[in-house]
C-alpha positions in Angstrom: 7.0 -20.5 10.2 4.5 -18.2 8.9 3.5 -18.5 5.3 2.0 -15.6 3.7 -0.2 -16.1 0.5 -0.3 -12.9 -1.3 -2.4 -12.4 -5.1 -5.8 -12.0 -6.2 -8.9 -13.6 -5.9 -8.6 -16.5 -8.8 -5.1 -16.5 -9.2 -4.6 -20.3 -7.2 -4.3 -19.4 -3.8 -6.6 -22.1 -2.7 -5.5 -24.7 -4.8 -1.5 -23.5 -4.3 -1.6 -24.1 -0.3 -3.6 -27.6 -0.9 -0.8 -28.6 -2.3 2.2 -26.9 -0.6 0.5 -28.4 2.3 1.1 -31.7 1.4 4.6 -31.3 0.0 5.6 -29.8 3.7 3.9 -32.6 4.8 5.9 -35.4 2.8 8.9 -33.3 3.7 8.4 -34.3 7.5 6.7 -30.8 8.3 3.4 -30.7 9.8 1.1 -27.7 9.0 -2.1 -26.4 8.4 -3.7 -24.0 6.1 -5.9 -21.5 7.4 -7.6 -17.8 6.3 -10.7 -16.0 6.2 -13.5 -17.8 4.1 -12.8 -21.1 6.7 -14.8 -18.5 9.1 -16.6 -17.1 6.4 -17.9 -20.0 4.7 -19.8 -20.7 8.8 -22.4 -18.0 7.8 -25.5 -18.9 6.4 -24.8 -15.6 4.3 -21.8 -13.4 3.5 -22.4 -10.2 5.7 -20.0 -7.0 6.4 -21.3 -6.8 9.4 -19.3 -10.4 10.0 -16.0 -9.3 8.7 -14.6 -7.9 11.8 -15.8 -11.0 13.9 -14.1 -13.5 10.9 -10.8 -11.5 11.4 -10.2 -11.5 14.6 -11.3 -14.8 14.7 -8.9 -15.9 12.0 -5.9 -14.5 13.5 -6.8 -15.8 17.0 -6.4 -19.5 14.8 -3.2 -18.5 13.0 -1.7 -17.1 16.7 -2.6 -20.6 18.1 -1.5 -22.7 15.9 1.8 -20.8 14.6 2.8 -22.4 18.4 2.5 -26.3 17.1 2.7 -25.5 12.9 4.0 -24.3 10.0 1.0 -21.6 9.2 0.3 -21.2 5.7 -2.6 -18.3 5.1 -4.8 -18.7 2.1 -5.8 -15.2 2.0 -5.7 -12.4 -0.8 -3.6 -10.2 1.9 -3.9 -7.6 -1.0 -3.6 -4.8 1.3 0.3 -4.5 3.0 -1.5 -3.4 6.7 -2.7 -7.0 6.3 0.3 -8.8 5.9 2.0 -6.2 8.3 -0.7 -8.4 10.9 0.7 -11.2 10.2 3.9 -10.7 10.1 3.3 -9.1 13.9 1.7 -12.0 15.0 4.9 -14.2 13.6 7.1 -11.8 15.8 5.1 -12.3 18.6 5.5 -16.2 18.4 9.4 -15.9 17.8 8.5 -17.4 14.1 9.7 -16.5 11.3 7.6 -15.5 7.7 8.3 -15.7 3.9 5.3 -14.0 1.8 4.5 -16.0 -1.4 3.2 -13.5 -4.0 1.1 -15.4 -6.5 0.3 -13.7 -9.7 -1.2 -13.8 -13.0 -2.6 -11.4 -15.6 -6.8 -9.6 -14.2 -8.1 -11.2 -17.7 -6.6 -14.6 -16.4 -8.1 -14.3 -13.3 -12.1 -13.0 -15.1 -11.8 -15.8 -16.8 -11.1 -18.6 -14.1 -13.5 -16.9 -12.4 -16.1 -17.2 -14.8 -15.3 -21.2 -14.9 -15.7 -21.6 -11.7 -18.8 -19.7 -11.4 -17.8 -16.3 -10.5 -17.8 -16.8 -6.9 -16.3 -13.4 -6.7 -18.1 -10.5 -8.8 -16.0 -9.8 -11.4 -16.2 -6.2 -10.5 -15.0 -6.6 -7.0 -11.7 -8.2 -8.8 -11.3 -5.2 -11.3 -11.9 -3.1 -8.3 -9.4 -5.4 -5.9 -6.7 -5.2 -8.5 -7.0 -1.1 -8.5 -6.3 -1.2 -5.1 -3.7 -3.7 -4.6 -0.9 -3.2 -2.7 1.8 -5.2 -4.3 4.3 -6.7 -1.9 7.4 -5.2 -1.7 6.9 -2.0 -3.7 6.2 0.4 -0.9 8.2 -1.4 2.3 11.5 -3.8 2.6 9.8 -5.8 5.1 7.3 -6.8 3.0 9.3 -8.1 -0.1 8.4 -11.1 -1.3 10.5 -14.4 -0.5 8.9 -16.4 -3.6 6.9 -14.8 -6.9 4.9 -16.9 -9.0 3.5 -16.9 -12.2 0.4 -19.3 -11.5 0.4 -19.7 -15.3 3.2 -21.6 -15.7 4.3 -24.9 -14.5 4.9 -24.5 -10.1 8.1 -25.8 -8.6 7.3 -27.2 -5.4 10.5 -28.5 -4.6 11.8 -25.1 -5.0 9.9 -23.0 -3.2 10.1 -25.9 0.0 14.0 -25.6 -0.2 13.0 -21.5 0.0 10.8 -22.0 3.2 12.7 -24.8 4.8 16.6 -22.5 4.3 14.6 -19.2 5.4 13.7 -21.5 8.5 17.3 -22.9 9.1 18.7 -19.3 9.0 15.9 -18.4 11.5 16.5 -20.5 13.8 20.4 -20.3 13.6 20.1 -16.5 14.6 18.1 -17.6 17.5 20.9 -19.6 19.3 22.5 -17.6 21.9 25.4 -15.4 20.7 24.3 -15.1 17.5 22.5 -11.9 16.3 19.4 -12.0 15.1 
């Protein structure tokens, strides 16, 4: 099972996937959380000239370990050609996806930025939010299986009974005579 984060930088993202990793893990589900500043964060210095290589190299991880894991991507994803990668790559491991759209108002996410340092220029956010794809809106595919509000109280027991049906139903279409 792919798990694809979706939302702005400072929206919980990070933070969200720590802890859905654990509740998939106390659920009997091993996983691991992977996306682009894990490569990122190897630099000595940020870099476009890095990007592609972090990419590539990011997806080559998600492709392996999509094999052994639940995959849950702690990425913005903001762009739908992104998450249309991802969803190809679950395709071509037999796996099936549910996008988790995370959300919360751009002042929100300024502000938690500028607690936490503004590790992202707060222009770059205005300017990411302009140019945000949100899920669903343009393509069916790309709907989202869970939206939330990350400034309100998370249901984690929830949103594993979401991934863990979506799952069951996934791999009940797989068995022979059924249709997918």
């Amino acid at each position: 099972m792919l798990i694809i984060l979706v939302g702005l930088p400072s929206v919980g993202k990070s933070t969200f996937s720590k802890k859905l990793s654990k509740e998939l893990y106390f659920n009997g589900i091993d996983n691991i959380v992977l996306g682009t500043d894990i490569i990122r964060e190897c630099f000595p210095v940020w870099d476009s000239k890095y990007e592609k290589y972090i990419v590539d190299t990011t997806y080559q991880l998600i492709d392996n370990a999509l094999k052994e894991f639940y995959v849950i991507v702690d990425d913005t994803n903001y762009y739908n050609s992104k998450r249309r990668d991802l969803i190809n790559i679950a395709n071509k491991n037999n796996k099936n996806y549910v996008i988790i759209y995370l959300t919360a108002p751009i002042n929100v996410l300024i502000e938690r930025n500028r607690k936490r340092g503004e590790k992202v220029p707060k222009d770059l956010i205005i300017d990411m939010s302009n140019k945000f794809d949100e899920p669903g809106k343009k393509y069916s595919w790309d709907k989202p299986d869970i939206v939330i509000n990350t400034e309100e109280d998370i249901d984690f027991s929830r949103i594993i009974n979401t991934i863990m049906e979506k799952d069951k139903k996934s791999k009940k279409s797989k068995k022979p005579g059924n249709r997918p």
